[in-house]
Backbone as CSV, one residue per row, in Angstrom:
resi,resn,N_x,N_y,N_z,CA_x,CA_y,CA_z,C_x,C_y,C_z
1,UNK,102.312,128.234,104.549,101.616,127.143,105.188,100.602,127.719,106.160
2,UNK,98.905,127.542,105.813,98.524,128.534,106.645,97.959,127.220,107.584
3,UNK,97.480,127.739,108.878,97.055,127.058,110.172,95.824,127.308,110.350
4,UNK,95.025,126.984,110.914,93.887,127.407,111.499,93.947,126.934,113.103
5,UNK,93.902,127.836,113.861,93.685,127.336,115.338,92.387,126.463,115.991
6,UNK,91.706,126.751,115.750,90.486,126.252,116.243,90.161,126.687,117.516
7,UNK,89.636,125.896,118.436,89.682,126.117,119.865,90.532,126.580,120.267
8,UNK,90.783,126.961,121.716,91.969,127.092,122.562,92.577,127.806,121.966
9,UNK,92.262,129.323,120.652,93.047,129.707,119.724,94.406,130.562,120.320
10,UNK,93.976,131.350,121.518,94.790,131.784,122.529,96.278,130.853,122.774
11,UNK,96.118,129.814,123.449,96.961,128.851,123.687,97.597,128.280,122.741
12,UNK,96.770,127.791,121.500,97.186,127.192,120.153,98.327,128.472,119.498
13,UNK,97.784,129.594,119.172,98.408,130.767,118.755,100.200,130.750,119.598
14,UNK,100.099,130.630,120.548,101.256,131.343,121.482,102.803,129.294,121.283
15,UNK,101.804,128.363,120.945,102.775,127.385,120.592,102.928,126.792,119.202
16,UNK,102.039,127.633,118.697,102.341,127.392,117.163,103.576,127.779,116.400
17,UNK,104.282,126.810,115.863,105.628,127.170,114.959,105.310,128.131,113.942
18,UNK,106.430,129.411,113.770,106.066,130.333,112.950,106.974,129.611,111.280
19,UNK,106.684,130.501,110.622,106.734,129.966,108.968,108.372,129.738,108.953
20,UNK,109.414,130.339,109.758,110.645,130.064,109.885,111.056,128.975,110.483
21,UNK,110.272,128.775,111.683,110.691,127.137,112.783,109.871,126.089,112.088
22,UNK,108.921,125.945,111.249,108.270,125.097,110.753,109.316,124.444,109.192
23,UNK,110.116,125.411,108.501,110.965,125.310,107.572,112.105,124.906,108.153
24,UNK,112.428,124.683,109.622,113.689,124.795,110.189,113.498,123.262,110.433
25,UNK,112.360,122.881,111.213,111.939,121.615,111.993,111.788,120.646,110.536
26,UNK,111.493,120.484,110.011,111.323,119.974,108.606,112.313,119.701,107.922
27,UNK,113.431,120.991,107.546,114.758,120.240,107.419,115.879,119.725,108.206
28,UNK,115.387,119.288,109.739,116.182,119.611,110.801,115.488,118.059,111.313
29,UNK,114.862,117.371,110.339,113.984,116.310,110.672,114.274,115.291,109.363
30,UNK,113.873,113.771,110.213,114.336,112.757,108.408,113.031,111.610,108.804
31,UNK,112.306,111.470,109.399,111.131,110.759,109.516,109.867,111.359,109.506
32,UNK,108.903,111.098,108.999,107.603,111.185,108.755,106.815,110.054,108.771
33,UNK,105.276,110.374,109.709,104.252,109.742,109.511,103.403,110.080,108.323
34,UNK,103.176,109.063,107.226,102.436,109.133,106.633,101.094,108.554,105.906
35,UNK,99.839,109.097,105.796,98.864,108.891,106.127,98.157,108.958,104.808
36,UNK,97.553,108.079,104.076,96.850,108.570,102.822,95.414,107.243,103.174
37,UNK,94.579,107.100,101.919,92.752,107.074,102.167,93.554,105.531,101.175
38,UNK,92.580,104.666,101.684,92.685,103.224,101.805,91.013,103.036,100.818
39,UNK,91.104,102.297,99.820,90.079,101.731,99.274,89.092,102.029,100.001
40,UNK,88.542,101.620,100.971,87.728,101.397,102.284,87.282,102.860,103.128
41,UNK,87.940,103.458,102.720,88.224,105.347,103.378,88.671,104.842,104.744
42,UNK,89.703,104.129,105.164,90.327,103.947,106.578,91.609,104.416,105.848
43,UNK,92.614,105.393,107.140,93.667,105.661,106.761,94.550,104.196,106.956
44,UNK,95.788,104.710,106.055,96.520,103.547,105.489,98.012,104.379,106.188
45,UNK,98.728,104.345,106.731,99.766,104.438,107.709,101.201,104.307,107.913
46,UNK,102.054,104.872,107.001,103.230,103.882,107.104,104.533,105.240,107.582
47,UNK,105.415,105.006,108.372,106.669,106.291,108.670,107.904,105.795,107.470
48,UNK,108.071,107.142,107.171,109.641,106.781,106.358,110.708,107.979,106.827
49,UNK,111.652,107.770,105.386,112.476,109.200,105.487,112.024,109.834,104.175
50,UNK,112.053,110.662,104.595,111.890,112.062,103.936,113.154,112.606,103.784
51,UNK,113.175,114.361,102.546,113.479,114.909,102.738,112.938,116.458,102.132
52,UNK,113.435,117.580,102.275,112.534,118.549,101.455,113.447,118.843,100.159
53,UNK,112.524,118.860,98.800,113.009,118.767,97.757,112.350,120.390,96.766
54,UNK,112.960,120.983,96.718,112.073,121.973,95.898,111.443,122.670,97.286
55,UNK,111.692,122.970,98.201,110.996,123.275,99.260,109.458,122.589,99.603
56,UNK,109.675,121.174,98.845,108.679,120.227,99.192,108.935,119.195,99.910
57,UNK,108.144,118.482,100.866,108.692,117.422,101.417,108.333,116.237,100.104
58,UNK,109.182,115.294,100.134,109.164,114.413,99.373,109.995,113.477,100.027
59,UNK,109.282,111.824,99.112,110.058,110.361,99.759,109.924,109.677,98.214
60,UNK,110.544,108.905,98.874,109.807,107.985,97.264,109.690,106.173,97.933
61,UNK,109.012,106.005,97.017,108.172,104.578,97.325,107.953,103.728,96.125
62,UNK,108.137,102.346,96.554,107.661,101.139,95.485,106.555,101.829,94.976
63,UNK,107.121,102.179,93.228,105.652,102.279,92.766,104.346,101.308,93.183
64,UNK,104.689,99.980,93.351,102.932,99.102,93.885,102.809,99.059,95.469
65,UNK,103.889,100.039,95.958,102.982,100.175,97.218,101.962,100.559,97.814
66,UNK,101.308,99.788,98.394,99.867,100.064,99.029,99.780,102.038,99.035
67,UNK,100.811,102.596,99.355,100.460,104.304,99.839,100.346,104.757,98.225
68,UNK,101.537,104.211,97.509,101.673,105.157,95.584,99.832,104.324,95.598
69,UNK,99.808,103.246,95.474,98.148,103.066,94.763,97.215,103.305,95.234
70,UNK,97.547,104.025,96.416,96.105,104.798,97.222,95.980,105.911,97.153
71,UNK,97.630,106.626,96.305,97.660,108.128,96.305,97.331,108.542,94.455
72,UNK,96.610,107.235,93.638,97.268,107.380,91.988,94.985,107.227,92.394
73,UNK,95.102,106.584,93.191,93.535,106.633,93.274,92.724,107.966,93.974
74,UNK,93.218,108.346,95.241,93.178,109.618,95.661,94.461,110.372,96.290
75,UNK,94.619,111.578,95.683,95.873,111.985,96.000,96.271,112.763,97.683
76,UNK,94.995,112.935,98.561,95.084,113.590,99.388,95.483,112.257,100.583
77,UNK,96.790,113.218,101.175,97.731,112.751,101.773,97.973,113.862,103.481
78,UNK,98.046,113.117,104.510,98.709,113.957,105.675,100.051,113.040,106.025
79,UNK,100.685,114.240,106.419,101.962,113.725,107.161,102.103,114.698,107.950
80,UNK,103.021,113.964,109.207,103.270,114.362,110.556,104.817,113.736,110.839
81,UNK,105.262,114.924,110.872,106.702,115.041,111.712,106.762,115.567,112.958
82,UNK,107.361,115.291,113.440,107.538,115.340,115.368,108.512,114.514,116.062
83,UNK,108.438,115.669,117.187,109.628,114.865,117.922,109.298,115.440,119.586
84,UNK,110.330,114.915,120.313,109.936,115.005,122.133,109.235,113.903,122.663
85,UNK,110.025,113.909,123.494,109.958,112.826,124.483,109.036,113.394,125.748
86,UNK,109.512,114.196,126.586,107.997,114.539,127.421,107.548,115.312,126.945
87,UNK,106.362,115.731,127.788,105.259,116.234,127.607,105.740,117.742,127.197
88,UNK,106.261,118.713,127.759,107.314,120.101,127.494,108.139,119.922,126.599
89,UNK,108.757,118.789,125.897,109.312,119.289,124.616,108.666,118.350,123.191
90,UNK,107.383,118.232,123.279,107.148,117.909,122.160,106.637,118.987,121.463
91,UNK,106.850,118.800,120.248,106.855,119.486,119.125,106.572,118.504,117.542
92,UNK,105.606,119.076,116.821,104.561,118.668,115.578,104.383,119.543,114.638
93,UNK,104.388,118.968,113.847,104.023,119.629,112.321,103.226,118.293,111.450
94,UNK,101.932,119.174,111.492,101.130,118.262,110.465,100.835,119.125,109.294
95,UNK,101.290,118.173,108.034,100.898,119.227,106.652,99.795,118.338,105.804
96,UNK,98.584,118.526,105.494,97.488,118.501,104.955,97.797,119.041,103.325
97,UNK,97.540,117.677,102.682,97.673,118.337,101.658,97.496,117.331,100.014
98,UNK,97.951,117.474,98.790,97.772,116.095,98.238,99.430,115.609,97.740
99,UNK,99.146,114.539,97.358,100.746,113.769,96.346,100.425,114.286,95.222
100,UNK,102.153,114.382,94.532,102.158,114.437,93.302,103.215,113.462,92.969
101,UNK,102.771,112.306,92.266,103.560,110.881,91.810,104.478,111.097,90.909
102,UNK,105.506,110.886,90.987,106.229,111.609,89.545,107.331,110.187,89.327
103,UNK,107.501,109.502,88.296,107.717,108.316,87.711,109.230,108.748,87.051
104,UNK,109.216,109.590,86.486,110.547,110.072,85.870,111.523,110.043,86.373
105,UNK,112.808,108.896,85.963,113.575,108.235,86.260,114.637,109.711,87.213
106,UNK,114.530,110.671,86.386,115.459,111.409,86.823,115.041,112.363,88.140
107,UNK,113.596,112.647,88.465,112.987,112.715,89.853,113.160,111.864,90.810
108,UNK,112.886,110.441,90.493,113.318,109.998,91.276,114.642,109.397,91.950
109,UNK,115.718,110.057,90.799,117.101,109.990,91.744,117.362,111.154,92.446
110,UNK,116.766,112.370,91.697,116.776,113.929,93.065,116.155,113.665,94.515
111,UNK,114.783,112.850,94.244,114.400,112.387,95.473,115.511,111.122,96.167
112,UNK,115.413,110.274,95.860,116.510,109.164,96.275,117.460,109.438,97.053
113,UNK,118.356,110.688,96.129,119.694,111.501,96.764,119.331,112.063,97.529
114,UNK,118.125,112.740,98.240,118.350,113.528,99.007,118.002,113.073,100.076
115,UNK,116.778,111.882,99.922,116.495,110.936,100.941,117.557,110.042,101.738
116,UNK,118.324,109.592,100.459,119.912,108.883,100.867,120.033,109.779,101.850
117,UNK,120.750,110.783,101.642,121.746,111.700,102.434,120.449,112.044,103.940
118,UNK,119.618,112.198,103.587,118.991,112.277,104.816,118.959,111.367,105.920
119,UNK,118.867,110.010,105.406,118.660,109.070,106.149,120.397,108.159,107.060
120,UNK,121.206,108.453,105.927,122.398,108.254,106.368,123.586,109.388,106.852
121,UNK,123.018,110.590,106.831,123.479,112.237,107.086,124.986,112.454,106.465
122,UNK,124.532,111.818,104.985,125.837,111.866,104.377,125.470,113.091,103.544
123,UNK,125.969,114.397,103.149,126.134,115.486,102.598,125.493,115.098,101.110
124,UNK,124.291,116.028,100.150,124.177,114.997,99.127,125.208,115.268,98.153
125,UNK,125.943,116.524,98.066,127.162,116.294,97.773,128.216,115.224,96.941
126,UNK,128.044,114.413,98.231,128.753,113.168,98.362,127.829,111.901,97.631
127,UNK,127.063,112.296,97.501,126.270,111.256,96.601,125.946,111.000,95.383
128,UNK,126.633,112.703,94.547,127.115,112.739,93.299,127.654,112.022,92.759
129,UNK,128.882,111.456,92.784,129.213,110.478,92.113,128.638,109.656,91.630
130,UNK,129.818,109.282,90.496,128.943,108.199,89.296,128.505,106.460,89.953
131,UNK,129.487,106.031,91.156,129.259,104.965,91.929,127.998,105.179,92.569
132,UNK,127.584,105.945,93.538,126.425,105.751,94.287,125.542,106.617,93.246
133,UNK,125.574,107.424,92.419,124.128,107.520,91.526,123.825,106.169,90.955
134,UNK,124.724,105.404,91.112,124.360,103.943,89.856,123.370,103.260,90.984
135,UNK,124.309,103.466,92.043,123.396,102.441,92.795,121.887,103.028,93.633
136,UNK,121.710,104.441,93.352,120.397,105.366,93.693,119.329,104.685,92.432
137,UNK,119.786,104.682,91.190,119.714,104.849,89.825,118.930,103.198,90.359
138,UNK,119.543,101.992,90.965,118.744,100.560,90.668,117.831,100.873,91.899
139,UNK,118.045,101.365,92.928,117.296,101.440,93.980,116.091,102.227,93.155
140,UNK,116.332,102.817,92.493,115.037,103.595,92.264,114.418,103.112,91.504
141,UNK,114.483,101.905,90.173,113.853,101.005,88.998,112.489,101.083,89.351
142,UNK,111.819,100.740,90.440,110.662,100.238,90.708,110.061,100.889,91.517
143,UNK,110.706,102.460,91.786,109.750,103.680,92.632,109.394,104.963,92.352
144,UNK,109.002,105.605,92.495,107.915,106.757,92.026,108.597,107.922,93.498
145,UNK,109.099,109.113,92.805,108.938,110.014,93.902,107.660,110.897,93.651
146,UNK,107.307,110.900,95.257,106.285,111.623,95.640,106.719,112.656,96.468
147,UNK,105.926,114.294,95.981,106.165,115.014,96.916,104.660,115.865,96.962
148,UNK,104.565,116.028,98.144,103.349,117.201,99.079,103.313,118.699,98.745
149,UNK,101.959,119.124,97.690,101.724,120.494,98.205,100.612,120.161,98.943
150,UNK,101.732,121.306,99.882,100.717,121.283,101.108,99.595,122.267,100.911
151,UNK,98.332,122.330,101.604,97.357,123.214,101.518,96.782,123.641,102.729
152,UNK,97.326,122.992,104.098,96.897,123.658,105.180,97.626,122.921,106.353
153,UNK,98.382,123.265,107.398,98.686,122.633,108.679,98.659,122.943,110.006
154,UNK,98.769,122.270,110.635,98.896,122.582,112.279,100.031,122.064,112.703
155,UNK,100.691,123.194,113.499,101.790,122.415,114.533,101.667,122.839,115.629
156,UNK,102.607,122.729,116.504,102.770,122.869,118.312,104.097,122.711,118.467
157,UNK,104.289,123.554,119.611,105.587,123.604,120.323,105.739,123.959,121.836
158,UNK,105.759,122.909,122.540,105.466,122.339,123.773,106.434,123.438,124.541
159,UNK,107.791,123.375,124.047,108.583,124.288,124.842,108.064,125.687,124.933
160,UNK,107.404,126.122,123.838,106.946,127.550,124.448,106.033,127.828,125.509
161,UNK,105.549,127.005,125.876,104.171,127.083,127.360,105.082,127.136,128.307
């Protein structure tokens, strides 16, 4: 995941998450802001759960949701995970990058399950079974998992200053 600092590269450099705390914060995280291009080119906005799948972040969504038909029209997508409450412990990860829509019934129960277990911090393990795959299996009829290669990000980490 490469970064570019920009300005302030000094300062940016010394709170930037390295390639280990950025893999750590990510699976150590179950919400995301996510951000994709709106008919109109205004971003279109919505937070979910996530989880990382393939060492990708991935969610899945009503295939006719406003984000799948803005991402089947253009695929470039940002999301932002973060957390902290003051100003010294916030901490961000933004990954720049596009969707890849994937419809296949059986993607989207790998995504589902892992999102399940993310969102309810039930082991996915435990989500094997033939009872809750059935019921991943209807939850999923009418959604598309999507997951992010990423192609460039920025983060911060407040506690290191």
């Amino acid at each position: 995941m490469g970064e570019t600092a920009g300005r302030g590269g000094n300062r940016r450099a010394r709170i930037r998450l390295t390639g280990e705390e950025a893999e750590a914060f990510l699976a150590a995280n179950r919400k995301v802001q996510v951000a994709t291009v709106g008919r109109d080119g205004a971003p279109h906005l919505s937070t979910l759960f996530y989880a990382m799948v393939g060492g990708r972040l991935a969610f899945w969504t009503y295939a006719a949701s406003q984000k799948a038909v803005n991402l089947r029209r253009d695929p470039r997508m940002t999301c932002l995970v973060d957390d902290g409450e003051d100003y010294g412990e916030l901490r961000g990860l933004v990954l720049y990058g596009t969707a890849e829509l994937d419809g296949d019934p059986a993607a989207v129960a790998r995504v589902g399950t892992a999102v399940t277990a993310a969102m309810t911090g039930t082991p996915v393990a435990d989500l094997q079974g033939p009872e809750a795959q059935q019921g991943i299996a209807q939850a999923g009829r009418k959604r598309v998992a999507v997951f992010l290669d990423v192609q460039r990000t920025v983060s911060w980490d407040h506690r290191k200053i």
